[in-house]
C-alpha positions in Angstrom: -45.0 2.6 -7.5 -43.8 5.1 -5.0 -45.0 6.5 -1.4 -43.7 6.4 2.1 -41.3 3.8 2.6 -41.9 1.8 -0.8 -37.6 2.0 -1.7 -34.8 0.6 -1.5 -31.4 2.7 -1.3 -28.4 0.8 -1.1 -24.7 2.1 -1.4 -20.9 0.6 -1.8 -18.7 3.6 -0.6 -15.3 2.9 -1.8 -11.6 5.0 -0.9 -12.0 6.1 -4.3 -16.0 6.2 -6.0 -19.2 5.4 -4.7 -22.3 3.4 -6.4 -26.2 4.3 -5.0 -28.9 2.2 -6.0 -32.8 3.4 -5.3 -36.1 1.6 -6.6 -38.4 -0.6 -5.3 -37.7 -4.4 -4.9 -36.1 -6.4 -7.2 -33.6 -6.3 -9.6 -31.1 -4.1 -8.7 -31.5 -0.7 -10.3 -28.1 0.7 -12.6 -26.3 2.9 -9.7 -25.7 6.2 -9.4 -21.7 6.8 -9.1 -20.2 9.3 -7.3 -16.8 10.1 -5.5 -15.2 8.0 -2.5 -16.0 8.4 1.1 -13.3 7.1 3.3 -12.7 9.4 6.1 -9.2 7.4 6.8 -7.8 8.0 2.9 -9.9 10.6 1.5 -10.0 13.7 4.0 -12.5 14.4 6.8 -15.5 15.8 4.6 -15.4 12.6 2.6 -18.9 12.2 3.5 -20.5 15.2 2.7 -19.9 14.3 -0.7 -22.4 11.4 -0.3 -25.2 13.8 0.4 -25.2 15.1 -3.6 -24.7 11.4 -5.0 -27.4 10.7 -2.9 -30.1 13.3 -3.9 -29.0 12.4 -7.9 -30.4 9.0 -6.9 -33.1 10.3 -6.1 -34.0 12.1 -8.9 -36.8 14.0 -7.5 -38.6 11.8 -5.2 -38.6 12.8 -1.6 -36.5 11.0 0.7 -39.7 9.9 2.7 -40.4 7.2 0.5 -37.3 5.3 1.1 -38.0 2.5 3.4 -34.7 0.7 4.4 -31.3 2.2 3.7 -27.8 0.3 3.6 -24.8 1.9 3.2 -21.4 -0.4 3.1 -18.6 2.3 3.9 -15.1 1.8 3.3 -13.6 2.5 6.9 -16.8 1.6 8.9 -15.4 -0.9 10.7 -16.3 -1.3 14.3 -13.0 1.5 15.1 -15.2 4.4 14.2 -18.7 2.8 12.8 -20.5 4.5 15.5 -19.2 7.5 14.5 -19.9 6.8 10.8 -23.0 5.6 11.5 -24.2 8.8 13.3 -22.4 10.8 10.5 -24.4 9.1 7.6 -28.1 9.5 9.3 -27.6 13.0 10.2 -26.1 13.8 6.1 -29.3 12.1 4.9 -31.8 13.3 7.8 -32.4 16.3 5.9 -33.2 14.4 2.8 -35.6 13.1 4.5 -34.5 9.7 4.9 -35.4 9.0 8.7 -32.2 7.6 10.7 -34.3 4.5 11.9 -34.5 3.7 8.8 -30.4 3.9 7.9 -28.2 0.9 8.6 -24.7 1.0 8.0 -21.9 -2.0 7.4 -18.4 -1.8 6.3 -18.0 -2.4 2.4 -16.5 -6.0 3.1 -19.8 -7.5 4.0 -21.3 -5.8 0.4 -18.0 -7.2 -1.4 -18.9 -10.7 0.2 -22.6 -11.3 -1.0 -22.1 -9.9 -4.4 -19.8 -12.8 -5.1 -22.2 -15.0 -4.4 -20.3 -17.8 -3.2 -23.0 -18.7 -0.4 -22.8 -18.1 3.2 -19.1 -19.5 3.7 -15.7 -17.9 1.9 -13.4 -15.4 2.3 -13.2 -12.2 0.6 -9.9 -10.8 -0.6 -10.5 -6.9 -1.1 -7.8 -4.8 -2.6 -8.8 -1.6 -3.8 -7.9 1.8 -1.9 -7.2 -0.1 1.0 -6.7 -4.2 1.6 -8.1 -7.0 3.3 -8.9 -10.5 3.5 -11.8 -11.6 5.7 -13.2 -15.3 6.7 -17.0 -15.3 6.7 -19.0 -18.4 7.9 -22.9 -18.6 8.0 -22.9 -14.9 6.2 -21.0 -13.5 9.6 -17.3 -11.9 9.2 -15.9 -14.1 12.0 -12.0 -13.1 11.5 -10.0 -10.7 8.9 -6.4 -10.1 8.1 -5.4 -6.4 7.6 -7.6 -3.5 6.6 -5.7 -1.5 9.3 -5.7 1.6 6.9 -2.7 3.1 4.5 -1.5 4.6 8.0 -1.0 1.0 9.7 -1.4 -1.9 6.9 -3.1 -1.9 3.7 -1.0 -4.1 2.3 -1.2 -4.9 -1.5 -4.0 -2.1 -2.2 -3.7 0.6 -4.5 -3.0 3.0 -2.0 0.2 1.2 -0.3 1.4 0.3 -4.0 1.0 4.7 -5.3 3.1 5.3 -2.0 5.4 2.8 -3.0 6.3 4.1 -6.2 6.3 7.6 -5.5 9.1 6.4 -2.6 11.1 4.7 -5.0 11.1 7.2 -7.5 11.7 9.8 -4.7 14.8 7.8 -3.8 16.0 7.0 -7.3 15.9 11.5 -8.2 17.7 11.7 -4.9 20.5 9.2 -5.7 19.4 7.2 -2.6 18.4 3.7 -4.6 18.4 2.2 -7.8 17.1 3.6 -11.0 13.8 2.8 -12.1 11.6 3.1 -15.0 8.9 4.1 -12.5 10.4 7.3 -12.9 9.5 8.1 -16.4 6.2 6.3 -16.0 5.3 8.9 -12.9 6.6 11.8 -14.7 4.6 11.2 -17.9 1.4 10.9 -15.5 2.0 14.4 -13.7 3.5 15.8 -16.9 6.9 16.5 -15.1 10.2 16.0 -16.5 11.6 14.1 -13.5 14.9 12.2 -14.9 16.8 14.8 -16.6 15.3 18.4 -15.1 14.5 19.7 -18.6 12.3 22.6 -18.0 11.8 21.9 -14.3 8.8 24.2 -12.8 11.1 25.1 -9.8 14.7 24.1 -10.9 14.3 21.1 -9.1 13.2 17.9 -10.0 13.1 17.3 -6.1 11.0 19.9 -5.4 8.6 19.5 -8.7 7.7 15.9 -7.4 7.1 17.2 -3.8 4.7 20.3 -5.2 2.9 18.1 -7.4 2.5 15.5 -4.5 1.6 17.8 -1.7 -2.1 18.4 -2.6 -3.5 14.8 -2.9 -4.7 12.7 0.0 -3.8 9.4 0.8 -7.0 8.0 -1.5 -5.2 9.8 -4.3 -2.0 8.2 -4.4 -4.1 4.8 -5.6 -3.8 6.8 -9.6 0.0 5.8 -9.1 -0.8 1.7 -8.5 -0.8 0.4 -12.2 2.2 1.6 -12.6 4.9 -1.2 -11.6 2.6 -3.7 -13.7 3.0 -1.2 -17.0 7.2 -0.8 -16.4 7.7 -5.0 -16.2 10.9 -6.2 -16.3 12.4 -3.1 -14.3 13.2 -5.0 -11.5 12.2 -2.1 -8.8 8.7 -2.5 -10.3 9.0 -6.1 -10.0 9.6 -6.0 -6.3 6.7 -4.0 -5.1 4.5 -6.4 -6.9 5.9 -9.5 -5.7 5.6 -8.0 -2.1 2.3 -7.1 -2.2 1.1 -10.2 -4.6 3.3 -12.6 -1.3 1.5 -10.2 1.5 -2.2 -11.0 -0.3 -1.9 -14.6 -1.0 -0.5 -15.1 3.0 -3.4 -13.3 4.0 -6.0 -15.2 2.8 -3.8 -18.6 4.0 -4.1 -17.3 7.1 -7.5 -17.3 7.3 -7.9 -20.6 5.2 -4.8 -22.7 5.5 -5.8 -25.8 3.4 -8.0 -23.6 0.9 -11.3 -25.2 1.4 -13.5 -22.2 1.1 -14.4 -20.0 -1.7 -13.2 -17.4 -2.2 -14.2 -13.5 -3.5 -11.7 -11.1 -5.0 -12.8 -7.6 -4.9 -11.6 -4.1 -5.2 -10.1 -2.0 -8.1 -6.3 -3.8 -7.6 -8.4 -7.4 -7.9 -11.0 -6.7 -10.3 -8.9 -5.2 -12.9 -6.1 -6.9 -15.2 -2.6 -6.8 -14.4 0.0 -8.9 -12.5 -0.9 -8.8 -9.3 -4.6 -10.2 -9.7 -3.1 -12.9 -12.7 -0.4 -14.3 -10.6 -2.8 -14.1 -7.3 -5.8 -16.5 -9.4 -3.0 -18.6 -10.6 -1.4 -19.0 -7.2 -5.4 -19.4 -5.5 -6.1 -22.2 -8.5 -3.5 -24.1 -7.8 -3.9 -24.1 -4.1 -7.4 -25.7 -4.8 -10.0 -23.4 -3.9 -13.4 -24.9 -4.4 -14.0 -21.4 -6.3 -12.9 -18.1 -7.2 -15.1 -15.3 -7.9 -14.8 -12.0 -8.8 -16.8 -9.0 -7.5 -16.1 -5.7 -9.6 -18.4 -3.9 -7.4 -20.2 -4.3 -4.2 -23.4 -2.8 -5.2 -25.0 -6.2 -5.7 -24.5 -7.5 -2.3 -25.1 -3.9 -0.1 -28.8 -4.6 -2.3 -29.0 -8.0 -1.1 -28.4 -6.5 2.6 -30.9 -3.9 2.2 -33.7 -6.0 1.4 -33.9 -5.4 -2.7 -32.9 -9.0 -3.3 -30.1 -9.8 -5.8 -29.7 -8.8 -9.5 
């Protein structure tokens, strides 16, 4: 059944990929994915981007018919969620989704419900960017980073690309140790970057910097698996045990004896590897009354929006 205002939309905007959901009420519909929207880490048109993802999810009805919308952005926190805000309803104004109609939250509320932990917890989110935030009666009351790749961002796949590509940087300059990250990086951009064989410029140097200098901040994130796929190298290991000790502190901070539940989320937490094995193990034996973990936030922006929960 369609007509005016019979849908639901309801969006997680990630760093990196974005999920829509439109139907009427009920279970949630399968998404619509698209690419990431954070104006911090992925450029300042990361939004126009939504407008396509948007009209794909619609699939031909008229934006009229949508009755509530709920977007959770990556980077809408109260800094510049007016300004996000205002951005979104005038993208999807000429869709004809009326701006009354188009609430938008930061993507750590969405991450939140979708665990479905109840109205108390705290959500550990590391995916292009990283935080750790204490809800109580279904209201963020405090959080612990999620300052952007610029200022924080500790732990998220963002903060650990930049870290390799730094220590691979230093280890081709002769500045630090070597490290295997070097021939993991240069297998992912097709360089030779350890022994200049066939170097693109006829320097390995300036090969990294050309192959670098295009990508925005968001971008770097394709470099994070990397120190958990070149274990033992002990470069590798220290950029993980940094960002695995800056997480766990995080969440301590906002839950010193760890009596809430608690939600891991994001594409660093959701996903196996070192840092989110080590982190559950750590969380377990703290006590947490529960760990959940929330691969997506599509679930919870649909709760917000009035669709009810899968």
């Amino acid at each position: 059944m369609t007509g005016p205002g019979a849908l639901v939309l309801a969006a997680d905007i990630g760093g990196t990929s974005s999920r829509i959901a439109l139907g009427p009420v009920g279970p949630v519909p399968e998404p619509v994915l698209g690419p990431g929207c954070n104006i911090r880490s992925s450029g300042p048109d990361a939004l126009s981007s939504l407008v396509s993802t948007i009209r794909t999810a619609l699939a031909g009805r008229h934006g009229a018919d949508v009755g509530r919308a709920v977007l959770a952005v990556s980077g809408a926190g109260p800094a510049r969620h007016a300004e996000i805000t205002d951005a979104v309803r005038a993208l999807l104004a000429p869709l004809g989704i009326a701006p009354e109609r188009v609430e938008v939250t930061d993507d750590q509320h969405a991450a939140f419900r979708s665990g479905d932990v109840g109205e108390d917890g705290v959500l550990l989110l590391s995916g292009t960017g990283a935080v750790a935030a204490r809800f109580e009666g279904g209201r963020l009351v405090r959080r612990v980073d999620g300052m952007g790749w610029l200022l924080g961002d500790i732990g998220s796949a963002v903060w650990l690309g930049r870290h390799v590509l730094e220590a691979v940087a230093a280890d081709i300059d002769g500045r630090r140790p070597r490290t295997a990250l070097t021939e993991a990086l240069g297998d992912v951009l097709d360089l030779e970057l350890r022994d200049g064989i066939d170097t693109p410029t006829g320097d390995v140097r300036q090969d990294l910097i050309r192959a670098l200098d295009g990508l925005t901040p968001a971008q770097w994130g394709r470099f994070a698996p990397l120190p958990g796929q070149t274990l033992p190298d002990p470069v590798s290991r220290k950029i993980l045990d940094r960002a695995i000790r800056a997480l766990s502190q995080n969440v301590r901070r906002l839950d010193p004896g760890a009596e809430l539940p608690l939600v891991l989320a994001g594409s660093v937490l959701c996903s196996g590897g070192p840092i989110r094995d080590e982190l559950i193990c750590g969380f377990e034996a703290a006590g947490h009354p529960a760990i959940a973990i929330a691969p997506s936030g599509i679930e919870g922006a649909w709760l917000l929006a009035g669709g009810r929960a899968a």
